[in-house]
mmCIF file as gemmi writes it, N, C-alpha and C atoms, coordinates in Angstrom:
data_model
loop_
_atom_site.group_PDB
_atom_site.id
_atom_site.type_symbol
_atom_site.label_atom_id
_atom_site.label_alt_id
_atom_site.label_comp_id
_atom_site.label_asym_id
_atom_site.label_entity_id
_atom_site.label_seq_id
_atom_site.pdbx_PDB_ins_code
_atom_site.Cartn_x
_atom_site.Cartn_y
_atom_site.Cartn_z
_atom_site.occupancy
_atom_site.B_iso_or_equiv
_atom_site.pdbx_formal_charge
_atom_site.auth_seq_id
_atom_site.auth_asym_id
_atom_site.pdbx_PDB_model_num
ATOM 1 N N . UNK Axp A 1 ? 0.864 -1.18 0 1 0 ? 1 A 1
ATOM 2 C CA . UNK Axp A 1 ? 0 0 0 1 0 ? 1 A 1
ATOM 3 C C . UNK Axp A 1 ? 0.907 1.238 0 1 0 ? 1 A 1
ATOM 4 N N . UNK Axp A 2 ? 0.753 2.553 -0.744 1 0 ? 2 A 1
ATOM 5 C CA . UNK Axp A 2 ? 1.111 3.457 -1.06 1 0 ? 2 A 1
ATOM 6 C C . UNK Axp A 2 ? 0.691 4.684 -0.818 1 0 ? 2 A 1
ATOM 7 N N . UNK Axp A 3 ? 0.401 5.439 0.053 1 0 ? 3 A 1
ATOM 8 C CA . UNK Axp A 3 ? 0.026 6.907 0.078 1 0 ? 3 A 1
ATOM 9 C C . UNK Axp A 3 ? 0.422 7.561 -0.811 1 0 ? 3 A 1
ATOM 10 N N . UNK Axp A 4 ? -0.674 8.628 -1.696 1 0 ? 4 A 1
ATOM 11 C CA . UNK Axp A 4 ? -0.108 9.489 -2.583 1 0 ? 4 A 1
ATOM 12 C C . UNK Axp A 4 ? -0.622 10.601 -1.821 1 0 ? 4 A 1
ATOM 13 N N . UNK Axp A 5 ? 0.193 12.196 -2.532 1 0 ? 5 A 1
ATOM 14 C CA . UNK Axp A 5 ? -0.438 13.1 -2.307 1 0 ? 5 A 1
ATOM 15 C C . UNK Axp A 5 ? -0.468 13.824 -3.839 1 0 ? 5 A 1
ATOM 16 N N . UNK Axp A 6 ? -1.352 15.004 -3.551 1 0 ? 6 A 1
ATOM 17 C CA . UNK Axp A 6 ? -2.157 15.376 -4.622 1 0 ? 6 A 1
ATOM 18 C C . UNK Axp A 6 ? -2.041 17.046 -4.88 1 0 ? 6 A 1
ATOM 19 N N . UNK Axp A 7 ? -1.411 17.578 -5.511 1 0 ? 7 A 1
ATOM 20 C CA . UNK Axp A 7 ? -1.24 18.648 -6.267 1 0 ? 7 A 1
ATOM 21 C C . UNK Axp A 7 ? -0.955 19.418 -7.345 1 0 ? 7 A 1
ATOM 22 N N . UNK Axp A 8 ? -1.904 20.474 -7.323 1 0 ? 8 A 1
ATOM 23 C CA . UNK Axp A 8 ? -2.339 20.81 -8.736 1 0 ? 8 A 1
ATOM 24 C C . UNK Axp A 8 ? -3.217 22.147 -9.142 1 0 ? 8 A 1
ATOM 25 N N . UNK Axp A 9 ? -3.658 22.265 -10.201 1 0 ? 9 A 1
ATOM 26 C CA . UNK Axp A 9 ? -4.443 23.861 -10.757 1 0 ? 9 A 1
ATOM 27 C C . UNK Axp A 9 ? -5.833 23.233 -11.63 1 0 ? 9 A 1
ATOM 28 N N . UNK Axp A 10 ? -6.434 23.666 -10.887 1 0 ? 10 A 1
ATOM 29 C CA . UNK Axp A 10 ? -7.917 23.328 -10.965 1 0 ? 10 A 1
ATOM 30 C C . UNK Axp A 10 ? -8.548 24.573 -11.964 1 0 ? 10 A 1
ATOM 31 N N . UNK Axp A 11 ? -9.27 24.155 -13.025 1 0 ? 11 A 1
ATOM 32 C CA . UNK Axp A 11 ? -10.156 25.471 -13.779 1 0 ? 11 A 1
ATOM 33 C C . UNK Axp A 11 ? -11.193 25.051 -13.638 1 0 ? 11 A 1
ATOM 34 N N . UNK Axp A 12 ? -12.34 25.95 -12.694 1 0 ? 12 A 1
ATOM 35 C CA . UNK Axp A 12 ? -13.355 25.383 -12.366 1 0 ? 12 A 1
ATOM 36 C C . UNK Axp A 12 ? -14.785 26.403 -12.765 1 0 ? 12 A 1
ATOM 37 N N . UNK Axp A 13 ? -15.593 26.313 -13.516 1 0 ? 13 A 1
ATOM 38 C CA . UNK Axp A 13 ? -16.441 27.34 -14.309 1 0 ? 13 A 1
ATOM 39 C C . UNK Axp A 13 ? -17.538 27.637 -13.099 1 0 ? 13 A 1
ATOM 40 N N . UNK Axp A 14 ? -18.047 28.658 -13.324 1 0 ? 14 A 1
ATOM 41 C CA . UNK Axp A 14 ? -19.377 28.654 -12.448 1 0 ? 14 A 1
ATOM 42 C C . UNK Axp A 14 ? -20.588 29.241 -13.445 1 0 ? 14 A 1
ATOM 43 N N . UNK Axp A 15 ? -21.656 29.163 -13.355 1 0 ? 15 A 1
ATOM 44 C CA . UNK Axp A 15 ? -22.944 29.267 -14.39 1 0 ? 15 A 1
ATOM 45 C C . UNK Axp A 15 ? -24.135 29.378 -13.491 1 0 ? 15 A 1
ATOM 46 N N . UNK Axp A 16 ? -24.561 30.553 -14.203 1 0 ? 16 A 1
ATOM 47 C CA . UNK Axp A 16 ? -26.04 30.626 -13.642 1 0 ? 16 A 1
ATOM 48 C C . UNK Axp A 16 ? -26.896 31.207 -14.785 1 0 ? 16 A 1
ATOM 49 N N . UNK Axp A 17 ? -28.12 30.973 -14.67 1 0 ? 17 A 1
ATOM 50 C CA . UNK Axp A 17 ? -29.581 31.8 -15.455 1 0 ? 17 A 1
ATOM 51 C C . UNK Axp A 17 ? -30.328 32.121 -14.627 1 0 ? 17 A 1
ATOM 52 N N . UNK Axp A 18 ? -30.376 33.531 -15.208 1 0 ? 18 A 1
ATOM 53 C CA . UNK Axp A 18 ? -32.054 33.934 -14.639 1 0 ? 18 A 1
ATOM 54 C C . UNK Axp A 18 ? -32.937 34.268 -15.876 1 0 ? 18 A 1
ATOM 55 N N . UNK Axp A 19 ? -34.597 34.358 -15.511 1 0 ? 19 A 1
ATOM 56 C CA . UNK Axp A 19 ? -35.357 34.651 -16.383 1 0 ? 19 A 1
ATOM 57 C C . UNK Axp A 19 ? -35.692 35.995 -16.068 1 0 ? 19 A 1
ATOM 58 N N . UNK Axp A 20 ? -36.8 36.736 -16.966 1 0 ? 20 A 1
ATOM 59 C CA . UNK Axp A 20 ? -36.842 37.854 -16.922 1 0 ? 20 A 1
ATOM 60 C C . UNK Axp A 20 ? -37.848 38.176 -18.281 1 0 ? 20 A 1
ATOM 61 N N . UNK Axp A 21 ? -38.952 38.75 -17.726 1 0 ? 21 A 1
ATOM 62 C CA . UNK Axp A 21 ? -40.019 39.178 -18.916 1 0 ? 21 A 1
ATOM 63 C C . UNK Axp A 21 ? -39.974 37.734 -20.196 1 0 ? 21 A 1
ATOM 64 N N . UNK Axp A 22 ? -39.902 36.568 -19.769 1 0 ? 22 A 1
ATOM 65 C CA . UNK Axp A 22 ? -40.173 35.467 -20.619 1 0 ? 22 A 1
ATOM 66 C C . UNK Axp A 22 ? -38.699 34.935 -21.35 1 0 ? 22 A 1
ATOM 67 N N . UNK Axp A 23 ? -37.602 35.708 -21.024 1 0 ? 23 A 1
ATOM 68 C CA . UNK Axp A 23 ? -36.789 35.678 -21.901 1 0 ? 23 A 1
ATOM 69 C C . UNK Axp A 23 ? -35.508 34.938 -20.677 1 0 ? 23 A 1
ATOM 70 N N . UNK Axp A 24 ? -34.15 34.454 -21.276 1 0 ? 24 A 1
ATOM 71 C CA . UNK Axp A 24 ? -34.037 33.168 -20.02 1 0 ? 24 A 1
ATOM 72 C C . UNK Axp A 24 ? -32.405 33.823 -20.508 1 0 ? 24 A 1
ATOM 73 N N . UNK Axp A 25 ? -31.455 34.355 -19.414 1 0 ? 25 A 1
ATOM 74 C CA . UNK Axp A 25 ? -30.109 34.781 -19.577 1 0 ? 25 A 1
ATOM 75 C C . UNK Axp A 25 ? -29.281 33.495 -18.885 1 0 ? 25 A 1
ATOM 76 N N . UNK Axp A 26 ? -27.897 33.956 -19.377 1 0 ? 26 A 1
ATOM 77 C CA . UNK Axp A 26 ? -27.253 32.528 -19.323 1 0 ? 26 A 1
ATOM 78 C C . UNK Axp A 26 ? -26.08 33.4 -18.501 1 0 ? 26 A 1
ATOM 79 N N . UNK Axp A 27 ? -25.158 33.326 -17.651 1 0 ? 27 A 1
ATOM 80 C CA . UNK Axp A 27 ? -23.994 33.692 -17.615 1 0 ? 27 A 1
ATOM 81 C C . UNK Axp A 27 ? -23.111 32.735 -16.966 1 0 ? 27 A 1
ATOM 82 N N . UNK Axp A 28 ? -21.22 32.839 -17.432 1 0 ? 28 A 1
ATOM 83 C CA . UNK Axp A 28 ? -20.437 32.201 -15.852 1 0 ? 28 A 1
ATOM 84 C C . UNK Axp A 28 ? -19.196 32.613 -16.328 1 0 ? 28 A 1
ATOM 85 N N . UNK Axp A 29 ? -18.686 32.206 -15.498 1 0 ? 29 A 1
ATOM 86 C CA . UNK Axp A 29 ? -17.244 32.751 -14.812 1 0 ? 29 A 1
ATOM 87 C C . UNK Axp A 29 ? -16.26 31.465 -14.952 1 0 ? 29 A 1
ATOM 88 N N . UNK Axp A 30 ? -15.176 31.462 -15.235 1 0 ? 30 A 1
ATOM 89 C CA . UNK Axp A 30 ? -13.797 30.147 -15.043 1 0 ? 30 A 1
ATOM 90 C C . UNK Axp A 30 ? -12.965 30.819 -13.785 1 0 ? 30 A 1
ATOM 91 N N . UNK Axp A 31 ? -12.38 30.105 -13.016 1 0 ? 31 A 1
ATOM 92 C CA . UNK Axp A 31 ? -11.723 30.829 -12.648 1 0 ? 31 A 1
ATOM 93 C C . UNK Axp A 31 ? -10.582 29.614 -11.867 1 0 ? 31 A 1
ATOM 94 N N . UNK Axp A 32 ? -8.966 29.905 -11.993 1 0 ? 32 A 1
ATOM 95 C CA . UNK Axp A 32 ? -8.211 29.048 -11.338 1 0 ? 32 A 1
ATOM 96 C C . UNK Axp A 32 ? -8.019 29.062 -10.175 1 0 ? 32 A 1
ATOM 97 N N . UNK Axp A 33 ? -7.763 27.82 -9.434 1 0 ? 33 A 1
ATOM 98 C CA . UNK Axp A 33 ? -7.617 27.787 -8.256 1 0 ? 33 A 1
ATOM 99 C C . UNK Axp A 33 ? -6.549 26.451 -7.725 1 0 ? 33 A 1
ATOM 100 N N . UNK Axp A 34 ? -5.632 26.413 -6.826 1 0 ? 34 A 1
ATOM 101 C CA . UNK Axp A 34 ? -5 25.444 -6.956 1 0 ? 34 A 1
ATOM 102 C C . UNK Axp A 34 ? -6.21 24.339 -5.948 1 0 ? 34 A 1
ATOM 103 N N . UNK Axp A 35 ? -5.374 22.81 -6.348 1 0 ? 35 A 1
ATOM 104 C CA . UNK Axp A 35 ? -6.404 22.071 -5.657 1 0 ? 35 A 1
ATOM 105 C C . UNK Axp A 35 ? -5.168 21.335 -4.787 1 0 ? 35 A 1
ATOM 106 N N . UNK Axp A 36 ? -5.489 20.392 -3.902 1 0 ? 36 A 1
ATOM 107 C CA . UNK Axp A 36 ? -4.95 19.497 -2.701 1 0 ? 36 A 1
ATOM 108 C C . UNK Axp A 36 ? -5.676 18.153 -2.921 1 0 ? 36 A 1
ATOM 109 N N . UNK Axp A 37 ? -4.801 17.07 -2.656 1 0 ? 37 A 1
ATOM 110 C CA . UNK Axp A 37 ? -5.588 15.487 -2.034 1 0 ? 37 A 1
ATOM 111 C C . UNK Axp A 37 ? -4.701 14.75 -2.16 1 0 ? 37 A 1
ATOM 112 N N . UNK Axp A 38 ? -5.206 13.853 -1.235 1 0 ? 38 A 1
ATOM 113 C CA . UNK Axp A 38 ? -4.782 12.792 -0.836 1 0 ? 38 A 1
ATOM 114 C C . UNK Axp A 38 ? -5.502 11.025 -1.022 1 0 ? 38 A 1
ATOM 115 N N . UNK Axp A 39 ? -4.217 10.475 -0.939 1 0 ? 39 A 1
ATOM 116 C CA . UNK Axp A 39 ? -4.969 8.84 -1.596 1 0 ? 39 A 1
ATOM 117 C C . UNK Axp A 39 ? -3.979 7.558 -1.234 1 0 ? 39 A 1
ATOM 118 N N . UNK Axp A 40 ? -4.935 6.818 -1.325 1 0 ? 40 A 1
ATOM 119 C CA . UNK Axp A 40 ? -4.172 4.851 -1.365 1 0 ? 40 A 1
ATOM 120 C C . UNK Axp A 40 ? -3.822 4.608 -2.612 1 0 ? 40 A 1
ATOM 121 N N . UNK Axp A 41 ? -2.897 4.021 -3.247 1 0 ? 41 A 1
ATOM 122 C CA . UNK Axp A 41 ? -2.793 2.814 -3.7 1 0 ? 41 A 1
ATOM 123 C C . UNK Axp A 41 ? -2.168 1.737 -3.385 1 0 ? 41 A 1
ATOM 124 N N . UNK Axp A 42 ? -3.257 0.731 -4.12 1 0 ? 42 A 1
ATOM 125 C CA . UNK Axp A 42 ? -2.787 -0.735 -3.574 1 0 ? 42 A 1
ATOM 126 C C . UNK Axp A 42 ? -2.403 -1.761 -4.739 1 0 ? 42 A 1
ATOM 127 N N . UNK Axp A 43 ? -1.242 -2.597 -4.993 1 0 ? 43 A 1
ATOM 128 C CA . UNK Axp A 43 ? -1.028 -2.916 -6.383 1 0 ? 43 A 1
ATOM 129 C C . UNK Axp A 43 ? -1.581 -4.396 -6.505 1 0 ? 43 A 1
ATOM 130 N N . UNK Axp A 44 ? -2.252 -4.451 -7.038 1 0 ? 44 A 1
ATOM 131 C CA . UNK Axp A 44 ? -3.441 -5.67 -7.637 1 0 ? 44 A 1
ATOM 132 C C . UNK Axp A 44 ? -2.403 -6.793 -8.129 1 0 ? 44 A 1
ATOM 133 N N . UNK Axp A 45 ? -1.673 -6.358 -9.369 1 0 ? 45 A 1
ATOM 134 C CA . UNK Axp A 45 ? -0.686 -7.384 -10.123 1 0 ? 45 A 1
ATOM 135 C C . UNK Axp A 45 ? 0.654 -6.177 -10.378 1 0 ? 45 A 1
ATOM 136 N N . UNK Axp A 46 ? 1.651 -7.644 -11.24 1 0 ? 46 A 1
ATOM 137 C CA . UNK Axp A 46 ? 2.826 -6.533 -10.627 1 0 ? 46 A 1
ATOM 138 C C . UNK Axp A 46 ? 2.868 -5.445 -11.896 1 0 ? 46 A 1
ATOM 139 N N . UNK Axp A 47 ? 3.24 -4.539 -11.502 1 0 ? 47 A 1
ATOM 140 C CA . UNK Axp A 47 ? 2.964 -2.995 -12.365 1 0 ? 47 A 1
ATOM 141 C C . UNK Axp A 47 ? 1.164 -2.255 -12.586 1 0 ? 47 A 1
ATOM 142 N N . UNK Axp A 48 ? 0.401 -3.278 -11.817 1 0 ? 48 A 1
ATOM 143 C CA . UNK Axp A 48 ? -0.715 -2.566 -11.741 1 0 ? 48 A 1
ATOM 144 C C . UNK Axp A 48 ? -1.423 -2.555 -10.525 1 0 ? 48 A 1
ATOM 145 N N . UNK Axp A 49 ? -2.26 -1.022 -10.002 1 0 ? 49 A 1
ATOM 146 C CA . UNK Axp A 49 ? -2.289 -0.501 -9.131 1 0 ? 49 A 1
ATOM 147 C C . UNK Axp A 49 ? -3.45 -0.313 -8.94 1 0 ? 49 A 1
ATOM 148 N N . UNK Axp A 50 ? -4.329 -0.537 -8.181 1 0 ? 50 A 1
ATOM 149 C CA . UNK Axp A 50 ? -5.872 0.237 -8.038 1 0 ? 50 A 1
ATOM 150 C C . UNK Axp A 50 ? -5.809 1.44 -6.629 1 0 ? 50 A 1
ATOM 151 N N . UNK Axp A 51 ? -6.088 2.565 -7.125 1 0 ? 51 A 1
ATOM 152 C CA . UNK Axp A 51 ? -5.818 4.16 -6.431 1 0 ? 51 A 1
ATOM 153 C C . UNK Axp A 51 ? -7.556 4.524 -6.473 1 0 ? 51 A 1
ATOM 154 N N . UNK Axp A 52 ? -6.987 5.432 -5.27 1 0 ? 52 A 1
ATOM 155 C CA . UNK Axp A 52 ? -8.003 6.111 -4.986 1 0 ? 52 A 1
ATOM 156 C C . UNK Axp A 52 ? -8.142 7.462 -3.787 1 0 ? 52 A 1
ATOM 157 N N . UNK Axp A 53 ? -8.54 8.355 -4.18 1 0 ? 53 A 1
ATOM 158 C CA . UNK Axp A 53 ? -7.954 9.7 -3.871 1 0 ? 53 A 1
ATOM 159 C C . UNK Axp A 53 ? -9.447 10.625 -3.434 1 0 ? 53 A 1
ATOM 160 N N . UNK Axp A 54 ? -9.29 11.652 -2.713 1 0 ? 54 A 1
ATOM 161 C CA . UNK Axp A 54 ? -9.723 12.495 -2.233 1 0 ? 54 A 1
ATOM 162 C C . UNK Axp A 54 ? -9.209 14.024 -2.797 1 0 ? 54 A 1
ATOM 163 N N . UNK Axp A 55 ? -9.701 14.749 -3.811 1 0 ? 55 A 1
ATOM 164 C CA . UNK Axp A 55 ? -9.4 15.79 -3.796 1 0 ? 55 A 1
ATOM 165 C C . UNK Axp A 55 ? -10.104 16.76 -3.461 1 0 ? 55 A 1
ATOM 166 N N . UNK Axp A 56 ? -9.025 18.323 -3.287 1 0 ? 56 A 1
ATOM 167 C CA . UNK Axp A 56 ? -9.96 19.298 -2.755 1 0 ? 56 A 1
ATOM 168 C C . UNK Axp A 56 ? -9.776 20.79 -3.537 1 0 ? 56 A 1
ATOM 169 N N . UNK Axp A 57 ? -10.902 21.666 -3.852 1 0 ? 57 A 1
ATOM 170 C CA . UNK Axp A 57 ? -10.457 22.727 -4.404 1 0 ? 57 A 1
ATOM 171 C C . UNK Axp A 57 ? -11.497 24.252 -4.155 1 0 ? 57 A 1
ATOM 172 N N . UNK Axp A 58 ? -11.599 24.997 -4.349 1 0 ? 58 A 1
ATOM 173 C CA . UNK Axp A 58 ? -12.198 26.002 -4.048 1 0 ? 58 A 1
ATOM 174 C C . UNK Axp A 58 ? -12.883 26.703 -5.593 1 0 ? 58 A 1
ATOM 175 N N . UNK Axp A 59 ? -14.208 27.145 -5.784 1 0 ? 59 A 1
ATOM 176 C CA . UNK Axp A 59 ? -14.591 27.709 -7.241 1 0 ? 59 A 1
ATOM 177 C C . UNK Axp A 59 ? -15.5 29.419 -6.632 1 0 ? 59 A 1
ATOM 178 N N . UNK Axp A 60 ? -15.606 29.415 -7.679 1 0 ? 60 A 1
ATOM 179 C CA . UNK Axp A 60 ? -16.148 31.417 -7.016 1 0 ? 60 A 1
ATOM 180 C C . UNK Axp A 60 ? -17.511 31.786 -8.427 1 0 ? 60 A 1
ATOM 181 N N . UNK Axp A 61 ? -18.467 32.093 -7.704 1 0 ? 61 A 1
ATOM 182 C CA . UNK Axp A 61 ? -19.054 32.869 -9.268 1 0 ? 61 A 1
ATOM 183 C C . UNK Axp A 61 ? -19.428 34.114 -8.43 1 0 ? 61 A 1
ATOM 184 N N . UNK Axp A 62 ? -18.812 35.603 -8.919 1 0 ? 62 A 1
ATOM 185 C CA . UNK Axp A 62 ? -19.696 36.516 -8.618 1 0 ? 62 A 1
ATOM 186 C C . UNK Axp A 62 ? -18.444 36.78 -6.995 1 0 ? 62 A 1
ATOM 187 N N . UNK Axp A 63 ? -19.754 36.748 -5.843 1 0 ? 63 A 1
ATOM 188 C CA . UNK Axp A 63 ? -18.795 37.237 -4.647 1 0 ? 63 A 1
ATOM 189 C C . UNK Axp A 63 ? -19.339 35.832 -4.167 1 0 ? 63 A 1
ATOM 190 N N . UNK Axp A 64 ? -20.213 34.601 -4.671 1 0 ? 64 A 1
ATOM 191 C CA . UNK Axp A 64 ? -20.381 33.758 -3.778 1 0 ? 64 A 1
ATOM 192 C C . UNK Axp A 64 ? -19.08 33.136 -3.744 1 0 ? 64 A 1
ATOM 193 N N . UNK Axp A 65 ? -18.692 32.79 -3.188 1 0 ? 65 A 1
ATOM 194 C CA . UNK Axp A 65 ? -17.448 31.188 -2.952 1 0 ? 65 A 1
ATOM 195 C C . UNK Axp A 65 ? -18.148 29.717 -2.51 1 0 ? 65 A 1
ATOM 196 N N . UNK Axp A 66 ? -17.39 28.367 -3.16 1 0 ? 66 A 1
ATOM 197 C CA . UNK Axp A 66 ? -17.751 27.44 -2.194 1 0 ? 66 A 1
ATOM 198 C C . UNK Axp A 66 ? -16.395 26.618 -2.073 1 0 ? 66 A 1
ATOM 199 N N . UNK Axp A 67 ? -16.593 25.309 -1.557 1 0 ? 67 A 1
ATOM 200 C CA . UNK Axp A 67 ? -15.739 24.55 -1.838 1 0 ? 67 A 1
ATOM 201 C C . UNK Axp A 67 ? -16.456 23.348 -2.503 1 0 ? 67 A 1
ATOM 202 N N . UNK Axp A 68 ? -15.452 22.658 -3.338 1 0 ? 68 A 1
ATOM 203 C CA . UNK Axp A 68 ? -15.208 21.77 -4.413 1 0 ? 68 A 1
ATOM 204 C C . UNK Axp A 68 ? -14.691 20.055 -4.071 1 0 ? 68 A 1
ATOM 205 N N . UNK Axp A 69 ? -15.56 19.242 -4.318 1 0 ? 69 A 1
ATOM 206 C CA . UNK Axp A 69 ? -14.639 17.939 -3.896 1 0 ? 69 A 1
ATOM 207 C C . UNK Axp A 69 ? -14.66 16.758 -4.67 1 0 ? 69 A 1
ATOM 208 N N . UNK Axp A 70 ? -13.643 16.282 -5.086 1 0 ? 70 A 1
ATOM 209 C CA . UNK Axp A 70 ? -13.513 14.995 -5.74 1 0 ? 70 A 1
ATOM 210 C C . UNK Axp A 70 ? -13.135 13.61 -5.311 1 0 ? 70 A 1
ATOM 211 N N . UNK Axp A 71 ? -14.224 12.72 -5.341 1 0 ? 71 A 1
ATOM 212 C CA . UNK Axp A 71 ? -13.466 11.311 -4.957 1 0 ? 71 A 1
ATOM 213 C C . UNK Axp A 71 ? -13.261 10.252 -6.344 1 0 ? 71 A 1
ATOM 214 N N . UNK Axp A 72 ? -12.127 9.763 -6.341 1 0 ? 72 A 1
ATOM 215 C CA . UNK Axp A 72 ? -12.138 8.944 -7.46 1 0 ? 72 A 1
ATOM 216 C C . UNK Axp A 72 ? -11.524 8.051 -7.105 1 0 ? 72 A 1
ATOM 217 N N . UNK Axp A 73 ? -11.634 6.925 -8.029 1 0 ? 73 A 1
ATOM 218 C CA . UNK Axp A 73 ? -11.463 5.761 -8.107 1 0 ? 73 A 1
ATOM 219 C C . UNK Axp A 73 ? -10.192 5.378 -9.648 1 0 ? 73 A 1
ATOM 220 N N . UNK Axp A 74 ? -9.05 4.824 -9.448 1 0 ? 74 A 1
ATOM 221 C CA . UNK Axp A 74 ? -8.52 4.744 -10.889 1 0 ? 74 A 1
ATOM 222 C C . UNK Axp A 74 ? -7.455 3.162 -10.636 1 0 ? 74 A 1
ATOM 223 N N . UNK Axp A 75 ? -6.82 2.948 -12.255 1 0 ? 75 A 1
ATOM 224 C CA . UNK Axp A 75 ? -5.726 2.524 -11.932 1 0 ? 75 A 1
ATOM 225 C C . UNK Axp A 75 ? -4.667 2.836 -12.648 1 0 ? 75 A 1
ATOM 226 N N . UNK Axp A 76 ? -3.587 2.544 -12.462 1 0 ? 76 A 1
ATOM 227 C CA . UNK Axp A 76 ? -2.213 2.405 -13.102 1 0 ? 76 A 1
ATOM 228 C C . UNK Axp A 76 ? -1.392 1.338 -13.621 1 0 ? 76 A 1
ATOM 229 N N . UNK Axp A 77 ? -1.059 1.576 -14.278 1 0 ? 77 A 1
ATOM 230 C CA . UNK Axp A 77 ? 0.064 0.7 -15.008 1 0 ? 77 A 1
ATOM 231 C C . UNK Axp A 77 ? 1.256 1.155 -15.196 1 0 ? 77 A 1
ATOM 232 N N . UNK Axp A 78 ? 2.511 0.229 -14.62 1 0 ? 78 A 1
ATOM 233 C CA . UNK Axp A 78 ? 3.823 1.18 -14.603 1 0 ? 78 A 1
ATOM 234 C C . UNK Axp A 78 ? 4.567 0.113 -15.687 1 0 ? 78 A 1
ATOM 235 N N . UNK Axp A 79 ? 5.111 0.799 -16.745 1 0 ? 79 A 1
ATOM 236 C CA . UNK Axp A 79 ? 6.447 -0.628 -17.982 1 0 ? 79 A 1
ATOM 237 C C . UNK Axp A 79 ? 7.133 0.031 -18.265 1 0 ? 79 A 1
């Protein structure tokens, strides 16, 4: 078993609509942010790995802010 850690630059969009006299507006924002996480892997066969990670990041539209989270599931192959 393997602990990874996780860093990186996240482009994360934000989008909203409102309506208005029948008619339907669209807007959003990108904006970068770095991200963080952390993870297992565990190696199944030899040179392959099944991972799995927790990431974390922050997105903004406007003056709201939130936070952002990813769990995934992957594998690897190392030759």
């Amino acid at each position: 078993m393997t602990g990874l850690v996780r860093l990186g630059v996240a482009s994360n969009r934000g989008e909203r609509s409102t309506s208005s006299f029948g008619f339907q507006f669209f807007s959003s924002e990108t904006h970068t942010h770095p991200y963080f996480g952390l993870g297992l892997a565990v190696e199944a066969a030899r040179g392959l790995s099944i991972n799995g990670a927790f990431d974390l990041t922050k997105t903004e539209y406007g003056s709201e802010k939130a936070n952002a989270s990813l769990l995934s599931v992957g594998l690897s192959y190392e030759f």
